[in-house]
N, C-alpha and C positions, 0 to 999 in steps of 0.2 A: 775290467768290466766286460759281460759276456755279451756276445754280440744281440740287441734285441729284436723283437722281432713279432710282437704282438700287436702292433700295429697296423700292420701289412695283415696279420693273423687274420683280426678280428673286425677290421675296419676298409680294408684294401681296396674291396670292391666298391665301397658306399664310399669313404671320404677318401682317395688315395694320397691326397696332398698331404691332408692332416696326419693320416698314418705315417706318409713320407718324416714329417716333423718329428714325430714323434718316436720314431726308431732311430732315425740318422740325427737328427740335431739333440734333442730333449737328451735320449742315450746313447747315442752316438758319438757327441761333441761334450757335452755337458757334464753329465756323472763319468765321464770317462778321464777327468780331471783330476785323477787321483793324489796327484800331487799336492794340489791343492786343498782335499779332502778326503778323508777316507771314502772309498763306500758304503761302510759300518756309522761314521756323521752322516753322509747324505742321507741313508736310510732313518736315521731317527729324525733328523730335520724335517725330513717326507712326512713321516708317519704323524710329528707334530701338528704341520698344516693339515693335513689331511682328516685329522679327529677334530680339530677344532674349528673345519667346516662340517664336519659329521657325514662325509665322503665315507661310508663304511662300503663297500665294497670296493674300492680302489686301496681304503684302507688297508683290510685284509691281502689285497697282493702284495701292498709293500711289505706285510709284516711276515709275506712269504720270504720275500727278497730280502727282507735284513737279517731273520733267520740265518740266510744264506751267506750274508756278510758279516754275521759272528756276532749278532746281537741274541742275546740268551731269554731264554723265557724269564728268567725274575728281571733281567733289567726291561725288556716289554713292560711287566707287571709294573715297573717302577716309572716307567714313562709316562703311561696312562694315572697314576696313581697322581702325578704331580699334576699335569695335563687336566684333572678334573676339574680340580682350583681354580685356570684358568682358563677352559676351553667347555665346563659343565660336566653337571654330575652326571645329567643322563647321559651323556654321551660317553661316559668311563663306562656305564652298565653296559650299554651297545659295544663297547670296543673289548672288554675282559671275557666273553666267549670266543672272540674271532682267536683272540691269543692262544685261548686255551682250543679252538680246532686248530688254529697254524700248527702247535707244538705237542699234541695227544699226540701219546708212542716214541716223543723223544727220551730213551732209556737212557741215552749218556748227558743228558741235561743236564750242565752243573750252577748250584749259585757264582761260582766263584773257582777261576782258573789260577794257577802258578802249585799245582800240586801240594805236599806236604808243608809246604814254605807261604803257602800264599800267594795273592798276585800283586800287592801293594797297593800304591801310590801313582798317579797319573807321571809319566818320566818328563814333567814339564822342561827341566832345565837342557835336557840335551832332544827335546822333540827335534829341534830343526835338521837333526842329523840323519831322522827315521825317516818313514815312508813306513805311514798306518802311526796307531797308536800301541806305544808302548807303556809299559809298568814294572817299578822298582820296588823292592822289599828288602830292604839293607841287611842283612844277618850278623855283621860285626863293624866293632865301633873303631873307626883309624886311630881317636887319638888312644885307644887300649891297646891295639895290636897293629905292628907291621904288612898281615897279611889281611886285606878287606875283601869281604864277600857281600855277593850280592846277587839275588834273583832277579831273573829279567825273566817279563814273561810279554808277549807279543801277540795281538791278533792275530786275525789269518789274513795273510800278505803281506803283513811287519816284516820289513826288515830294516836294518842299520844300513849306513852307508859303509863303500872301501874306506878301512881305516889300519893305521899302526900305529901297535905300542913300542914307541921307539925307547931303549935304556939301552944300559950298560954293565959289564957284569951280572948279570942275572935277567929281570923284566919277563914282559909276555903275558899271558893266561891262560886258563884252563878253565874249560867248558865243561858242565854237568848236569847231563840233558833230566829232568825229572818232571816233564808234563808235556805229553801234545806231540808234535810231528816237526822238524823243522829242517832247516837247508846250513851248511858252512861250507865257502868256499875261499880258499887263497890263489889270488895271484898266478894268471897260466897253469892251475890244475883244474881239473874236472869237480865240478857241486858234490858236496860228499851227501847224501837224507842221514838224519839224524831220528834217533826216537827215543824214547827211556829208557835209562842207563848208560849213554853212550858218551866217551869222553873223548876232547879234545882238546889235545896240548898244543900252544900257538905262542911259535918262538918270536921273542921279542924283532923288531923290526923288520916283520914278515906283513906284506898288505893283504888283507882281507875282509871280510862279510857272513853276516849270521841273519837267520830271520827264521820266522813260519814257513810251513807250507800256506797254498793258497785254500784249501779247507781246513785247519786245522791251530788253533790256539798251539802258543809253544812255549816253552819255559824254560830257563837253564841257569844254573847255577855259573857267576861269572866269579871264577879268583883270580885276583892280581897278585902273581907272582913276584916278590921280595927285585929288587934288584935299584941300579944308581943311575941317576939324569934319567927317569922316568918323566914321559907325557909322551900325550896323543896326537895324533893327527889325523883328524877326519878328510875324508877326499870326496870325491864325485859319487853321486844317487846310484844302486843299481839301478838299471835302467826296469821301465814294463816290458819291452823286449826281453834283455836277458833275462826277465824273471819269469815270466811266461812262458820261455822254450826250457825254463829245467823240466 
């Protein structure tokens, strides 16, 4: 979370306490929680209360700031669309220009991130491993083939925890980057930046971590390499430290 500071901006001299709150504790302490939530959920939780107290100009800032946090203009669209249901109709009307000045000129706006492949399916069963929100799109079926693939594609600031694919004889993965910007790093070496096309072969019982950049949606092709006494083991969070000094 980026340091705030509008507070102090715009309010400093009139209310300095409130301001004080509102940059150090509100964003300071609070959305800085990311652990606990994305930025990209906090953002649309915001923008919820916010329309359906019909706060549009507060509104409008957040739908700056989730922009920022990798909320797209169709899903905006699709926020307010449900939101009207329960929060009023006028108040959808009021809120679908603010979306469309937030996002006028975004020329890489996409419906829909994970490249040629897709972006899937919410990764509910292995969320507790990530940091941010991830997405799976299966491309082959285990009980058909030995060799299973599968797209992962990641917000911006996803990443996976340190983990290895520990086997024998054979094991590992191979990475194949096909949307967006992203980080790999193993164990005592240096963060590699990843971008479209770029492959990475990961020898079985080696510890490491994958994920987004912190602007950029990422996507990568995960194959699991054939091998014996295959499983995982997940280990400890990268940290907002070390993600933030790559």
């Amino acid at each position: 979370m980026e340091k705030q500071t509008a507070g102090r901006k715009n309010l400093g001299k009139l209310a300095p306490k409130f301001a004080e709150l509102n940059d150090d504790i509100l964003f300071g302490e609070i959305w800085s929680r990311e652990n606990e939530l994305s930025l990209r959920d906090r953002s649309m939780i915001t923008i919820s209360a916010l329309m359906a107290q019909g706060l549009f100009p507060q509104l409008k800032s957040h739908f700056i700031m989730g922009k920022k946090h990798g909320i797209t203009k169709s899903e905006a669209v699709e926020i307010v669309t449900q939101l009207a249901f329960y929060s009023g109709w006028a108040k959808a009307w009021s809120a679908f220009p603010l979306i469309e000045e937030v996002y006028s000129g975004d020329k890489n706006e996409k419906t829909e991130h994970g490249g040629v492949f897709g972006q899937g399916e919410p990764n509910v069963n292995f969320a507790k491993y990530f940091v941010g929100n991830s997405y799976l799109k299966p491309l082959t079926n285990p009980n058909e083939t030995k060799v299973f693939i599968t797209n992962v594609t990641f917000e911006p600031k996803c990443r996976n925890n340190w983990h290895i694919h520990h086997a024998t004889n054979g094991g590992g993965q191979i990475l194949i980057c096909v949307d967006g910007e992203g980080w790999y790093q193993e164990e005592g070496k240096k963060p590699q930046s990843l971008k479209v096309g770029d492959v990475i072969t990961i020898p079985a019982n080696i510890k490491h971590w994958h994920g987004a950049k912190k602007d950029s949606w990422f996507s990568h092709l995960a194959v699991e390499v054939p091998g014996e006494n295959i499983s995982n083991e997940w280990c400890e969070k990268v940290t907002d430290e070390e993600y933030n000094n790559l």
